[in-house]
mmCIF file as gemmi writes it, N, C-alpha and C atoms, coordinates in Angstrom:
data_model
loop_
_atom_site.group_PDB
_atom_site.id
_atom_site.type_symbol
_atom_site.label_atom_id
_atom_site.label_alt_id
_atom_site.label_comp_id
_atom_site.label_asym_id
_atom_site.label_entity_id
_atom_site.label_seq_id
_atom_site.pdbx_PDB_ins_code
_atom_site.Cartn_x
_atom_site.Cartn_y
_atom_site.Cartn_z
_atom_site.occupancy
_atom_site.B_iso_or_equiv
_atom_site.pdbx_formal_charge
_atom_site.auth_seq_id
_atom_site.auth_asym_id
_atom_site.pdbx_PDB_model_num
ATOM 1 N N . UNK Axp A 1 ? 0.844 -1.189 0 1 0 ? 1 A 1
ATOM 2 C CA . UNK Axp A 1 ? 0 0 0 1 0 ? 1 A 1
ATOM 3 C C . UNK Axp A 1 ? 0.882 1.244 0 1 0 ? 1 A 1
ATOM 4 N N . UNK Axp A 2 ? 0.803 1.917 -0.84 1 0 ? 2 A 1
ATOM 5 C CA . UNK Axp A 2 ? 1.35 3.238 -0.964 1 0 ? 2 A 1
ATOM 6 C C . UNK Axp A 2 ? 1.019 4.405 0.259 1 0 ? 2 A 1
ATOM 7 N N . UNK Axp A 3 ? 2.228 4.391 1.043 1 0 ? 3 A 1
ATOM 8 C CA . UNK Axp A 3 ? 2.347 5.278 2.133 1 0 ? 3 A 1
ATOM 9 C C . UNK Axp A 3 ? 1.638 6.859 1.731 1 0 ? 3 A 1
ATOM 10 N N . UNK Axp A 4 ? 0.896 7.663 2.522 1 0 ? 4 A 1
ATOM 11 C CA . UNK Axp A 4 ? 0.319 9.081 2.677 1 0 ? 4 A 1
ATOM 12 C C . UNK Axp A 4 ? -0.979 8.917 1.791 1 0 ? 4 A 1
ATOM 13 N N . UNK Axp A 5 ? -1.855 8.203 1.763 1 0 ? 5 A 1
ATOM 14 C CA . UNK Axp A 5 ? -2.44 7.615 0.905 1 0 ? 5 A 1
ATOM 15 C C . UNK Axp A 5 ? -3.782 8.117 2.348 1 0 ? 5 A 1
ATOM 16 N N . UNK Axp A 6 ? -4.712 8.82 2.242 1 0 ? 6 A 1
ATOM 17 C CA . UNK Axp A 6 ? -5.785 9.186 3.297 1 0 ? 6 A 1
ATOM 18 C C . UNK Axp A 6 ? -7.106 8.879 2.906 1 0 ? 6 A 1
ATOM 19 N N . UNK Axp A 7 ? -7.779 7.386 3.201 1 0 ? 7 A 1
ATOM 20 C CA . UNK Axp A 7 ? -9.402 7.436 2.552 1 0 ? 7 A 1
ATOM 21 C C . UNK Axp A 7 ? -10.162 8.907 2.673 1 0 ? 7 A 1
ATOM 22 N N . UNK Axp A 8 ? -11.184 8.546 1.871 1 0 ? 8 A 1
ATOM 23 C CA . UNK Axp A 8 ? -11.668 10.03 1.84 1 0 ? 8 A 1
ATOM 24 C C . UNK Axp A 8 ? -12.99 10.106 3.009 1 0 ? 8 A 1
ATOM 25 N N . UNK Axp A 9 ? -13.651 8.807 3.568 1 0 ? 9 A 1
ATOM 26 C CA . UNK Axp A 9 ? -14.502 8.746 5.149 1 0 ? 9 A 1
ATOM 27 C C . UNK Axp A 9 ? -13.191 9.032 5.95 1 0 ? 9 A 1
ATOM 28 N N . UNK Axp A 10 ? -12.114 8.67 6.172 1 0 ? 10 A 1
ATOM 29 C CA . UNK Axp A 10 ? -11.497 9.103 7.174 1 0 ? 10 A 1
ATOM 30 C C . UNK Axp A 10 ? -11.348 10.889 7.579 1 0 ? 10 A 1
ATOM 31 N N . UNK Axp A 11 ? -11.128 11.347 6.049 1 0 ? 11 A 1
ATOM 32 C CA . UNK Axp A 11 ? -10.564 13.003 6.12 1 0 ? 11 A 1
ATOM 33 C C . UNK Axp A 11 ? -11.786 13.57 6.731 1 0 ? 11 A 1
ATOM 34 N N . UNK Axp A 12 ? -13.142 13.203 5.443 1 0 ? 12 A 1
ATOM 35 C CA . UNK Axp A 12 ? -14.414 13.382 6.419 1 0 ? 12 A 1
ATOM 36 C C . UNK Axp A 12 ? -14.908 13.631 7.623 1 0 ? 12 A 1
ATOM 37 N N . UNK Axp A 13 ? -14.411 12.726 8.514 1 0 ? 13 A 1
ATOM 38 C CA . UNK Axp A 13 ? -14.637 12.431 9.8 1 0 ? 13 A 1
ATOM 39 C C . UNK Axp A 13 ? -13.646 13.43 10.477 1 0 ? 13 A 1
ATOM 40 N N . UNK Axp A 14 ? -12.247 13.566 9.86 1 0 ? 14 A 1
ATOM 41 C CA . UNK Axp A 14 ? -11.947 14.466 10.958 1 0 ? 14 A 1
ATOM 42 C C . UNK Axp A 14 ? -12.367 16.075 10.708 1 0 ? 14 A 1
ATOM 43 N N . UNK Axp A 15 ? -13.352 16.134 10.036 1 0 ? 15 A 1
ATOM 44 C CA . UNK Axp A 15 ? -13.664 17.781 9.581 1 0 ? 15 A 1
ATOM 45 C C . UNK Axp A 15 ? -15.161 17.817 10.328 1 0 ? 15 A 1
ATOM 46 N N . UNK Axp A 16 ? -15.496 16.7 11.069 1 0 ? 16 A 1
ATOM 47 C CA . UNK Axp A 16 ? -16.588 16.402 12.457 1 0 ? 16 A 1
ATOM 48 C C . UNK Axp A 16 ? -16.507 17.732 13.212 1 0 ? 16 A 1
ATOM 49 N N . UNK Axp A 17 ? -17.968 18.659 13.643 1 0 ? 17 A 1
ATOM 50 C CA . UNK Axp A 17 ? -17.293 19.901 14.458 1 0 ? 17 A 1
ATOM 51 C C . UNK Axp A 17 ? -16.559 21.226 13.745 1 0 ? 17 A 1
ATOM 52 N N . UNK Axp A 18 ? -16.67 21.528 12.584 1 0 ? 18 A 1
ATOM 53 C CA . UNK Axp A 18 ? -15.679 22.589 12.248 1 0 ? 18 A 1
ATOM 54 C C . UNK Axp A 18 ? -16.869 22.542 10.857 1 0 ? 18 A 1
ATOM 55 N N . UNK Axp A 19 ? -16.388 23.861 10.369 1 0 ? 19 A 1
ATOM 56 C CA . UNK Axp A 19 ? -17.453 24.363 9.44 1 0 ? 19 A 1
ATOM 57 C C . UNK Axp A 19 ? -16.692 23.934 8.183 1 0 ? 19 A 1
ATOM 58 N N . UNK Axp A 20 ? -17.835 23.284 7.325 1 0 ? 20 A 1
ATOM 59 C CA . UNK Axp A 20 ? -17.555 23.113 6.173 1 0 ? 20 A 1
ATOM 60 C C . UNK Axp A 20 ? -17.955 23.825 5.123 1 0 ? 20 A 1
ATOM 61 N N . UNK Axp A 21 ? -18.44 23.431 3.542 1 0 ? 21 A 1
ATOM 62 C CA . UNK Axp A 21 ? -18.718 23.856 2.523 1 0 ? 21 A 1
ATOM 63 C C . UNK Axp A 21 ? -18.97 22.615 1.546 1 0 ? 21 A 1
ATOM 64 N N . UNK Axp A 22 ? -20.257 21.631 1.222 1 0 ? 22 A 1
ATOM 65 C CA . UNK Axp A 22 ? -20.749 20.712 0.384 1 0 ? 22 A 1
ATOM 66 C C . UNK Axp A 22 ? -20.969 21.267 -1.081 1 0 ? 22 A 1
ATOM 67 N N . UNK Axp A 23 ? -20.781 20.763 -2.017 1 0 ? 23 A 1
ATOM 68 C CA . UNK Axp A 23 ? -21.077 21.07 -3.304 1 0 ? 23 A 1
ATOM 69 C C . UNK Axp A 23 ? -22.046 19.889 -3.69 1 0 ? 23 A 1
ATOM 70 N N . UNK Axp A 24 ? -22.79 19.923 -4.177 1 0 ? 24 A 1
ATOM 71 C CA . UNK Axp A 24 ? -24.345 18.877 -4.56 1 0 ? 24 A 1
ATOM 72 C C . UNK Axp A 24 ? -24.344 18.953 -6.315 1 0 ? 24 A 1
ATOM 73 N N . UNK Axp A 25 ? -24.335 17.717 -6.495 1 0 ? 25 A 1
ATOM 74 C CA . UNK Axp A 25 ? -24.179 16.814 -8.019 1 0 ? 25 A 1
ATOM 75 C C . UNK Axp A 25 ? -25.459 17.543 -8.567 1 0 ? 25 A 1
ATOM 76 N N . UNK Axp A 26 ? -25.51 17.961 -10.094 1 0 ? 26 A 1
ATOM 77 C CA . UNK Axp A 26 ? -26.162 18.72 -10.471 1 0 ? 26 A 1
ATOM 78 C C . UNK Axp A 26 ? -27.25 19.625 -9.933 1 0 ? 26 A 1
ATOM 79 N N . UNK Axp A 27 ? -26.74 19.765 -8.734 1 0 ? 27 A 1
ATOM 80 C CA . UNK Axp A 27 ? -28.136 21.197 -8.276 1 0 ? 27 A 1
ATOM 81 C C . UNK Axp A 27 ? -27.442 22.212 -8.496 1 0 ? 27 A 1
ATOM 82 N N . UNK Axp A 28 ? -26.469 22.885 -8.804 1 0 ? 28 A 1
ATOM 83 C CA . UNK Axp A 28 ? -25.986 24.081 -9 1 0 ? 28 A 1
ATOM 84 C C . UNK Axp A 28 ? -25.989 24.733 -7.507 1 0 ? 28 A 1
ATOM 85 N N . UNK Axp A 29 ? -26.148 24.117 -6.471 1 0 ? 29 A 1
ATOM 86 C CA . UNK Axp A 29 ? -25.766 25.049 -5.096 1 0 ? 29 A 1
ATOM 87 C C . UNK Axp A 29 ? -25.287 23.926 -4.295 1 0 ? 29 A 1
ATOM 88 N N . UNK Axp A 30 ? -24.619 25.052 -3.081 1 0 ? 30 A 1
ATOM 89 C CA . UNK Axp A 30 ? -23.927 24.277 -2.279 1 0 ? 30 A 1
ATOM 90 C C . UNK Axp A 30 ? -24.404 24.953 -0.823 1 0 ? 30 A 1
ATOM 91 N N . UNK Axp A 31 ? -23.777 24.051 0.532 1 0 ? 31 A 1
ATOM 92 C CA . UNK Axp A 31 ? -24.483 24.276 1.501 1 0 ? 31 A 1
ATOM 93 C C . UNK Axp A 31 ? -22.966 24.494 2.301 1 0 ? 31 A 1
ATOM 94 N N . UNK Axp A 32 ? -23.489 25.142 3.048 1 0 ? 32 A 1
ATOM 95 C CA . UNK Axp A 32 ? -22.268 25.68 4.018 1 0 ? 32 A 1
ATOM 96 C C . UNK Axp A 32 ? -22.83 25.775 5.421 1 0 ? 32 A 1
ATOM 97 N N . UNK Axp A 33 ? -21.907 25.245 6.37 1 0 ? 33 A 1
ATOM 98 C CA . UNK Axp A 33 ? -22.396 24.651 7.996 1 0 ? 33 A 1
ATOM 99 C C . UNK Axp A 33 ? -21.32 24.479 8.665 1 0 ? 33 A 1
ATOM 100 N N . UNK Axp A 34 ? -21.714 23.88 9.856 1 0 ? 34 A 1
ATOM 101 C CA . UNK Axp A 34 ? -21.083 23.104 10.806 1 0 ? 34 A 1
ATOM 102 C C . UNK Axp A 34 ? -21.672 21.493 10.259 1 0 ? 34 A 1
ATOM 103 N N . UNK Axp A 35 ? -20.342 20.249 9.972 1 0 ? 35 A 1
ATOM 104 C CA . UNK Axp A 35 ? -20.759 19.133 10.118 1 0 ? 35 A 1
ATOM 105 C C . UNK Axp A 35 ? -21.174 18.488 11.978 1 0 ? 35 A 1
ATOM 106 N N . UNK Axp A 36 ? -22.003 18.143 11.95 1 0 ? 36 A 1
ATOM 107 C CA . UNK Axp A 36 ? -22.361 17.558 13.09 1 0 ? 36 A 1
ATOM 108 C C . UNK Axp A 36 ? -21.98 16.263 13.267 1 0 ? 36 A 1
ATOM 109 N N . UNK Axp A 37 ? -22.563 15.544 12.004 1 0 ? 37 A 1
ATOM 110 C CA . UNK Axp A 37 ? -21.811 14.05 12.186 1 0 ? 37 A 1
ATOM 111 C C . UNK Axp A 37 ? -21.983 13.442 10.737 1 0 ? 37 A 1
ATOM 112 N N . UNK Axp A 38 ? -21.754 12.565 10.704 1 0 ? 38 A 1
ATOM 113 C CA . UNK Axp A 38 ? -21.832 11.496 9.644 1 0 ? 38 A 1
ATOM 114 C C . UNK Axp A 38 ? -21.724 10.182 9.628 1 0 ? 38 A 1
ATOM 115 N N . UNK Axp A 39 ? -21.729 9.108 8.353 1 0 ? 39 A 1
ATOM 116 C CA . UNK Axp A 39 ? -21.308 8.156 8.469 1 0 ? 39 A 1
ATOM 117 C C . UNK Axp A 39 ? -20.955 6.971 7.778 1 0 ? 39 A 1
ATOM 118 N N . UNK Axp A 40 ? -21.208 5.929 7.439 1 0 ? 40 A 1
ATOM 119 C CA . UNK Axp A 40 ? -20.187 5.202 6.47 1 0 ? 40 A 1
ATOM 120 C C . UNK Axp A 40 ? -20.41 5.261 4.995 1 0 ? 40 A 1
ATOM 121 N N . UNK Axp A 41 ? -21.534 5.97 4.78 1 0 ? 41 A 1
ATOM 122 C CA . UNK Axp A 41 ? -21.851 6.162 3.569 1 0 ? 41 A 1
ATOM 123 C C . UNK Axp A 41 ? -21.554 7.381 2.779 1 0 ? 41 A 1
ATOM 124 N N . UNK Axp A 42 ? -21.194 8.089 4.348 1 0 ? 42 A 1
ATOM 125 C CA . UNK Axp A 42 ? -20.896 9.904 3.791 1 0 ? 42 A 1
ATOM 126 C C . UNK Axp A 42 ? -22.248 10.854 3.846 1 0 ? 42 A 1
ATOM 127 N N . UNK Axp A 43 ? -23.045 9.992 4.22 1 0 ? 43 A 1
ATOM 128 C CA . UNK Axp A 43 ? -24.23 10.878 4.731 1 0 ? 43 A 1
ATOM 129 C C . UNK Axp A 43 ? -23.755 11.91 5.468 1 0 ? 43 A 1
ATOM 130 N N . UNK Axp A 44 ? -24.381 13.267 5.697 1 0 ? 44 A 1
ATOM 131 C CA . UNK Axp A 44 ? -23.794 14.378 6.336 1 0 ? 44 A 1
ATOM 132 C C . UNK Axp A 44 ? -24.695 14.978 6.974 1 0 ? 44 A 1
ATOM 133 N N . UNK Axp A 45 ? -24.673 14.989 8.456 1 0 ? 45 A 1
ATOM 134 C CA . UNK Axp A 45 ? -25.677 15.826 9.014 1 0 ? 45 A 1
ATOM 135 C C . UNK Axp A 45 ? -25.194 16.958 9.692 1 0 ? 45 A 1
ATOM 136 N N . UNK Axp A 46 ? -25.8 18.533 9.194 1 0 ? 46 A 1
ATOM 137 C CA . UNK Axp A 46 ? -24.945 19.757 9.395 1 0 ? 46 A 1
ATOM 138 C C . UNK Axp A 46 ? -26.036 20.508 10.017 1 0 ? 46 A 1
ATOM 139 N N . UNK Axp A 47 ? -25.222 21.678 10.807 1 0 ? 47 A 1
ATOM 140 C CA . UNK Axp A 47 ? -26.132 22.178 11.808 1 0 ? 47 A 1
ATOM 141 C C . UNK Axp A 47 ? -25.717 23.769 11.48 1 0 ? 47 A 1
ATOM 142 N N . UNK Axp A 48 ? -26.61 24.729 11.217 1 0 ? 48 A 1
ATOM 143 C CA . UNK Axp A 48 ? -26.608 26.027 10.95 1 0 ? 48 A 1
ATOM 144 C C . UNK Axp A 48 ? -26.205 26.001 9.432 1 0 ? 48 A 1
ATOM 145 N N . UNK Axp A 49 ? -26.617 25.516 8.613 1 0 ? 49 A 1
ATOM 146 C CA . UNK Axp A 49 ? -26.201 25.522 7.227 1 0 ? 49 A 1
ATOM 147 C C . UNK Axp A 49 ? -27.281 26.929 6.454 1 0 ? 49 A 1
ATOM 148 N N . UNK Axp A 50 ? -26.444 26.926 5.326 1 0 ? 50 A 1
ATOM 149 C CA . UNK Axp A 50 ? -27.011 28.271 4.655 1 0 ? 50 A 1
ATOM 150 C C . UNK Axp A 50 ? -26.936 27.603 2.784 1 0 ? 50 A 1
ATOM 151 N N . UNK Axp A 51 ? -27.757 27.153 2.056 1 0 ? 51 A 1
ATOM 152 C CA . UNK Axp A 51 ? -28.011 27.136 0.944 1 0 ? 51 A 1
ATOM 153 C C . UNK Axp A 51 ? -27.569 27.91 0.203 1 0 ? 51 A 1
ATOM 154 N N . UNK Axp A 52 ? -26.355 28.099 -0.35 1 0 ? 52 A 1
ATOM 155 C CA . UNK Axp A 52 ? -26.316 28.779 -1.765 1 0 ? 52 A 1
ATOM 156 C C . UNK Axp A 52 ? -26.203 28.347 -3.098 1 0 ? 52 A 1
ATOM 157 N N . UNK Axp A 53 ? -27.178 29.502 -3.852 1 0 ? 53 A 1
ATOM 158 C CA . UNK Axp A 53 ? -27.765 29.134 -4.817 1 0 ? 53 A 1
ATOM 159 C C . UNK Axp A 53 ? -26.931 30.44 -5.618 1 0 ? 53 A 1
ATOM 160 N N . UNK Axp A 54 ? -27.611 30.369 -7.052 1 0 ? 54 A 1
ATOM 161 C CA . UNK Axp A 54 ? -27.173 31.412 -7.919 1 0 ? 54 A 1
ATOM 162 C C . UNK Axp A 54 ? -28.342 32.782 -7.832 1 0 ? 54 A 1
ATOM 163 N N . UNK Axp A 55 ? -29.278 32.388 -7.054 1 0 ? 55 A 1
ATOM 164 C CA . UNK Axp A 55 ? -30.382 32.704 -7.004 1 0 ? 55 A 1
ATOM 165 C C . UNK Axp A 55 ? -30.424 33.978 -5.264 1 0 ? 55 A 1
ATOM 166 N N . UNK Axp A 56 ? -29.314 33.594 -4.518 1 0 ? 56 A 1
ATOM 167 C CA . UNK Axp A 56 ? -28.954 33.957 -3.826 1 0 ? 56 A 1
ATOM 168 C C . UNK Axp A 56 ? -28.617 32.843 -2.209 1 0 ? 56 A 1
ATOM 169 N N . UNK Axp A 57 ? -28.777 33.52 -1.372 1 0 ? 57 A 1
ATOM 170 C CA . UNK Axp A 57 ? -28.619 32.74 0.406 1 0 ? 57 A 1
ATOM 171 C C . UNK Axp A 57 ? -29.764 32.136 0.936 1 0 ? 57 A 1
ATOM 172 N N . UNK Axp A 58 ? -30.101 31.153 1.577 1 0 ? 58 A 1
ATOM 173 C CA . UNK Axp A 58 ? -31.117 30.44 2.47 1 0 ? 58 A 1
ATOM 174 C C . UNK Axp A 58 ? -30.562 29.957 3.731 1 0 ? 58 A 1
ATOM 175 N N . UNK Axp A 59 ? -31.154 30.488 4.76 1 0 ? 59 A 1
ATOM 176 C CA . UNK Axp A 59 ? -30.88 29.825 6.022 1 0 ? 59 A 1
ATOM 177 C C . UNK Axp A 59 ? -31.369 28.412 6.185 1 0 ? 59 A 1
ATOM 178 N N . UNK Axp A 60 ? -31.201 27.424 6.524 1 0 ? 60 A 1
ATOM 179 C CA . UNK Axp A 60 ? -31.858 26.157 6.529 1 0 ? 60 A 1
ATOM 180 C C . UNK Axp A 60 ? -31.968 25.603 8.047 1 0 ? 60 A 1
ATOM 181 N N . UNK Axp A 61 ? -30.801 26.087 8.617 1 0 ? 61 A 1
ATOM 182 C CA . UNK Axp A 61 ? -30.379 25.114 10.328 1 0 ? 61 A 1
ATOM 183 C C . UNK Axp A 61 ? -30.45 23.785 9.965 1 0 ? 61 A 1
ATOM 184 N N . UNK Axp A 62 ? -30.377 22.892 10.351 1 0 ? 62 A 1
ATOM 185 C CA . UNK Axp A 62 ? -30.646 21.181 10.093 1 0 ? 62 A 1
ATOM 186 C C . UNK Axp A 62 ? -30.501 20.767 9.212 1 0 ? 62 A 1
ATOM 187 N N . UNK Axp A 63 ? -29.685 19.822 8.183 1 0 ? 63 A 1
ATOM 188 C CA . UNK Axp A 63 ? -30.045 19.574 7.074 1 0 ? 63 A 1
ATOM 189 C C . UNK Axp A 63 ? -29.591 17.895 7.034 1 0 ? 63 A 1
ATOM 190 N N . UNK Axp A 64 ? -29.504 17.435 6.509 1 0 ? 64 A 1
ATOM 191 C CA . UNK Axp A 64 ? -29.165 15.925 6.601 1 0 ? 64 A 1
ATOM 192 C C . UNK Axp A 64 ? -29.145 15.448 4.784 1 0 ? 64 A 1
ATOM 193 N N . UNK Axp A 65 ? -27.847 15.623 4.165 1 0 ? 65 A 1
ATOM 194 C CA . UNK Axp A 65 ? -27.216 15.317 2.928 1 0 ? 65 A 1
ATOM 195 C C . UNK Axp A 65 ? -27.194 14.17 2.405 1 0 ? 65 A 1
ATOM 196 N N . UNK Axp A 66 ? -27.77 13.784 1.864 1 0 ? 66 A 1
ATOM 197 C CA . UNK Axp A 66 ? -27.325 11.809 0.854 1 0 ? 66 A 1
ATOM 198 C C . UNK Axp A 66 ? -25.74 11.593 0.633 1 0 ? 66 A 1
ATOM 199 N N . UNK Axp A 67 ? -24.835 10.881 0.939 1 0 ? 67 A 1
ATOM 200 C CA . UNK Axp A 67 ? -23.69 10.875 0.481 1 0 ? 67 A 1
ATOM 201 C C . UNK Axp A 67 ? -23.657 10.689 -1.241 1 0 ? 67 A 1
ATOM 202 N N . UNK Axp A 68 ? -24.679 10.14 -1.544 1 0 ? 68 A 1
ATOM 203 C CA . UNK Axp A 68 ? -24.357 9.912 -2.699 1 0 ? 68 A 1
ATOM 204 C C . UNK Axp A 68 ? -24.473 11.543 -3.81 1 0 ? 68 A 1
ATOM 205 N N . UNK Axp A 69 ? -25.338 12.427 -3.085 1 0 ? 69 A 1
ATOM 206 C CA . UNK Axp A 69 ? -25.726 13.367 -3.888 1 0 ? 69 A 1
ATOM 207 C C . UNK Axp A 69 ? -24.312 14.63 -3.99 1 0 ? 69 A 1
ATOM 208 N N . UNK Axp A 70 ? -23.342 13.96 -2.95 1 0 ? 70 A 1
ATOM 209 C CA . UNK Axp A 70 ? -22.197 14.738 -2.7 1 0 ? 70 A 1
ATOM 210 C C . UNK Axp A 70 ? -21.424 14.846 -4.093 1 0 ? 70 A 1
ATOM 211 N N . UNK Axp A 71 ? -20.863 16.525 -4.138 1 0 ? 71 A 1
ATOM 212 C CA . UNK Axp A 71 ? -19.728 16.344 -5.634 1 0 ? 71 A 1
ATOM 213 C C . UNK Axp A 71 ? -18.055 16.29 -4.731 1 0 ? 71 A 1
ATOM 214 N N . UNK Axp A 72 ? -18.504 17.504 -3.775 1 0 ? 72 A 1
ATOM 215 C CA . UNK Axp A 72 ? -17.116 17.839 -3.244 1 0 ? 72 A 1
ATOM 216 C C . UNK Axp A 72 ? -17.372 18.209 -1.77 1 0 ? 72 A 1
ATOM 217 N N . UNK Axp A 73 ? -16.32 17.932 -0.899 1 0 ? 73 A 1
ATOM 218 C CA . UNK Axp A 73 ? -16.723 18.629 1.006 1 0 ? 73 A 1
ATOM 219 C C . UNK Axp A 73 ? -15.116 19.43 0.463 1 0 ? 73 A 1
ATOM 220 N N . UNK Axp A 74 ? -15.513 20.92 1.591 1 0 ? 74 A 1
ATOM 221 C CA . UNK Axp A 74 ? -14.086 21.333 1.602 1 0 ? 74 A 1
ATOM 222 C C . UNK Axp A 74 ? -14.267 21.942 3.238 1 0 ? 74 A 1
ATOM 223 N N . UNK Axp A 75 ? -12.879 22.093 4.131 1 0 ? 75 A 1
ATOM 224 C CA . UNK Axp A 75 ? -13.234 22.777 5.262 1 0 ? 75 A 1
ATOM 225 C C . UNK Axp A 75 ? -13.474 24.379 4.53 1 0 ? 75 A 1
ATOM 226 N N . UNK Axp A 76 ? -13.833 25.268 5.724 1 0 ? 76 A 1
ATOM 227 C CA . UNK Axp A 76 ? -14.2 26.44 5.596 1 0 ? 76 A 1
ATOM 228 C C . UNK Axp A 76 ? -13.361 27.444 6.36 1 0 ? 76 A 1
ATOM 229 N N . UNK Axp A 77 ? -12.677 28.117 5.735 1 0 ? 77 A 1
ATOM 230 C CA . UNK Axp A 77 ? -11.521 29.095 6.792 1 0 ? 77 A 1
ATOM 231 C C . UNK Axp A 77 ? -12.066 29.991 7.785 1 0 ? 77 A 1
């Protein structure tokens, strides 16, 4: 196995607690939060999230993500 090699549920998991940024497979918006938790599928459940669209901002609070509908997670500075 090729050494520095990081699954991508592991990186996931440690971005648990700290604000992220989801990008969603053809919806053209992305959601930005705190991850709360997740799990082996990459399901994502985020807390204070905000919908953006091209259309503009949505507050949501709660949201609970399909892993599968995921394009990209990035942390949030």
């Amino acid at each position: 196995m090729v050494s520095g090699i990081v699954l991508p549920i592991k990186k996931v998991n440690s971005l648990v607690d700290q604000n992220i940024s989801v990008e969603i497979k053809d919806e053209g918006c992305k959601f930005e939060g705190r991850l709360a938790a997740m799990d082996e599928y990459l399901n994502l459940h985020m807390e204070n999230t905000v919908e953006i669209t091209a259309n503009g901002r949505r507050e949501l609070g709660d949201v609970v993500i399909r892993g599968n509908n995921i394009l990209s997670i990035a942390p949030l500075n």
